[in-house]
C-alpha positions as CSV (number, residue, x, y, z in Angstrom):
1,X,42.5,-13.8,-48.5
2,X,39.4,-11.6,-48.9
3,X,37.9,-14.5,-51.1
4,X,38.6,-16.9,-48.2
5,X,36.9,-14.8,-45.2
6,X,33.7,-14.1,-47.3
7,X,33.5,-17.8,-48.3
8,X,34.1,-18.8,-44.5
9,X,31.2,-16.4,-43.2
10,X,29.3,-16.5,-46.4
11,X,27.5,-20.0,-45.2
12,X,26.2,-18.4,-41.7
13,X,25.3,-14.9,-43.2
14,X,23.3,-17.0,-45.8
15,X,21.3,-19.0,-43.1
16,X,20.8,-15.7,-41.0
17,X,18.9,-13.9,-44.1
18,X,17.0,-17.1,-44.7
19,X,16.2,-17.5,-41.3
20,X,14.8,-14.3,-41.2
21,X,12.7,-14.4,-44.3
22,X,11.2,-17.5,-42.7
23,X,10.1,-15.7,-39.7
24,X,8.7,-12.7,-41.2
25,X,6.0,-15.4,-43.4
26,X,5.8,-17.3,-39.8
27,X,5.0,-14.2,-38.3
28,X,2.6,-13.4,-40.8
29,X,0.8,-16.4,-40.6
30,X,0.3,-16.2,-37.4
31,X,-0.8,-12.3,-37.5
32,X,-3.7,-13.4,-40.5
33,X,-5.3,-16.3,-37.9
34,X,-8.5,-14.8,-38.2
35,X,-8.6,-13.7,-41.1
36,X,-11.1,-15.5,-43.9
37,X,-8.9,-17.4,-46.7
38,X,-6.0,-16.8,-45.2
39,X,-3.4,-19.4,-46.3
40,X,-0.9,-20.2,-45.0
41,X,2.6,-20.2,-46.3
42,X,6.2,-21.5,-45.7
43,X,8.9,-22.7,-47.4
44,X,11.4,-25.4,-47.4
45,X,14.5,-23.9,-45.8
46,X,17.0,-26.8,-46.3
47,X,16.8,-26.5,-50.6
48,X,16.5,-22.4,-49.9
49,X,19.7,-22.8,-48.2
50,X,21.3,-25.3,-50.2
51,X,20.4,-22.9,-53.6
52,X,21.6,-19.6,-51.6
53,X,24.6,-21.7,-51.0
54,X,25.1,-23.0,-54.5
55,X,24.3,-19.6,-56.3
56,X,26.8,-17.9,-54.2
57,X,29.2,-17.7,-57.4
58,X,26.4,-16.1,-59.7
59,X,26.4,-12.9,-57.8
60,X,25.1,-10.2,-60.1
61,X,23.3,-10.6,-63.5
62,X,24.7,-9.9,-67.1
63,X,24.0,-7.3,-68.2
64,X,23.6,-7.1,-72.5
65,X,25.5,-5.5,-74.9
66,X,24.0,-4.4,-77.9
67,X,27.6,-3.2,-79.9
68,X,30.7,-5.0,-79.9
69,X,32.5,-1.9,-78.5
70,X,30.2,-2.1,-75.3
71,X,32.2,-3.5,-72.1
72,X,30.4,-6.4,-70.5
73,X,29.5,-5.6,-67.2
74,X,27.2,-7.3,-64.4
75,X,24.6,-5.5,-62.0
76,X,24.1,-6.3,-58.3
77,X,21.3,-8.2,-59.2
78,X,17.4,-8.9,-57.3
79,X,16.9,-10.2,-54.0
80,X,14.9,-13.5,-55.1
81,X,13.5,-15.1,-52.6
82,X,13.0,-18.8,-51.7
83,X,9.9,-20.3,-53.6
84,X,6.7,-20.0,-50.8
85,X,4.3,-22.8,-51.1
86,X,0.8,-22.7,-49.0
87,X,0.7,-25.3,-46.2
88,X,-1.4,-28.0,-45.9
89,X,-4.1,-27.6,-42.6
90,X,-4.0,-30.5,-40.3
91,X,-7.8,-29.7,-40.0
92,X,-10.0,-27.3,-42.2
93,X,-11.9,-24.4,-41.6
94,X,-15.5,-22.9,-42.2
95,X,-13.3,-19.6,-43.4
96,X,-11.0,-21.2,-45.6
97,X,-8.3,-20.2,-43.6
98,X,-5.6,-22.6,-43.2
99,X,-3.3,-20.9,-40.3
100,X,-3.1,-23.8,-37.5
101,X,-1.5,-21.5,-34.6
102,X,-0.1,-24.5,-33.0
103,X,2.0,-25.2,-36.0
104,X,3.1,-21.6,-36.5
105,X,4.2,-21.2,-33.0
106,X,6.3,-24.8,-32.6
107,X,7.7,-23.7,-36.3
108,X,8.4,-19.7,-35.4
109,X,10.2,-20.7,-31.5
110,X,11.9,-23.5,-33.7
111,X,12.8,-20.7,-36.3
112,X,14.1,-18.4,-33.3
113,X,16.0,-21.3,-31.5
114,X,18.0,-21.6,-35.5
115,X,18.5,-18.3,-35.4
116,X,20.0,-17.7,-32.5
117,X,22.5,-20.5,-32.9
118,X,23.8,-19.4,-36.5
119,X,23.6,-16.0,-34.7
120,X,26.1,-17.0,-31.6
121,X,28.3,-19.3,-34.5
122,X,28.8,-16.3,-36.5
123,X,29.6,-14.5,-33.3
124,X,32.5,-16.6,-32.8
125,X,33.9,-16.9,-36.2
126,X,34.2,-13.4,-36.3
127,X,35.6,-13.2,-32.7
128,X,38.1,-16.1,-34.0
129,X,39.2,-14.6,-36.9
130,X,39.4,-11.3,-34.9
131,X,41.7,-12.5,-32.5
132,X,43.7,-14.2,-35.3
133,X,44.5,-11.1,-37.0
134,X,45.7,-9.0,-33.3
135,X,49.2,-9.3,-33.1
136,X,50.6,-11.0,-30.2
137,X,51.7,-9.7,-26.9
């Protein structure tokens, strides 16, 4: 049962961290616009979601055991993050910085308009599922 509501939520929850990672690089992006050799960065959130998605079993690392009487055990693990990868500028600077501020804002209100909407699906799973488990009157 447990299994089943983590795996139902597990999808959203997934998106809202990624989503959120995404708009803390956005936002730094757009905070280092005049700054010299700034580049920019981003990453691809479709595979970032599709790997959180798919690593979901492979919670935890292994941990080693050094003597056959040691029990196996596995750790929480490390919060990797998706891969970042420096954007190409649509036009290039003096400063070598690569920030193009009308890219970063239609990306960061696109970012925000995602958000929201896994935010307010979440919402209602949870509300579902809530109202699922009152008893009736």
């Amino acid at each position: 049962m447990i299994d089943r509501l983590t795996e139902s939520l597990g999808f959203y929850s997934k998106a809202l961290n990624l989503r959120a990672e995404r708009q803390d690089v956005l936002a730094s992006n757009i905070a280092n616009n005049d700054t010299p050799g700034y580049k920019a960065r981003d990453f691809d959130f479709a595979s970032a979601l599709k790997s959180a998605v798919d690593n979901q079993s492979q919670s935890g690392l292994a941990m080693a055991t050094t003597h056959t009487g040691h029990i196996a055990g596995s750790g929480a693990g490390t919060a990797v993050g998706p891969e970042l990868a420096y954007r190409n500028p649509s036009q290039p600077s003096l400063d070598g910085n690569t920030v193009d501020m009308d890219t970063e804002r239609v990306q960061f209100m696109d970012n925000s308009v995602h958000y929201r909407a896994d935010l307010q699906i979440l919402g209602s799973q949870i509300k579902g599922l809530k109202s699922a488990m009152e008893p009736s009157r």
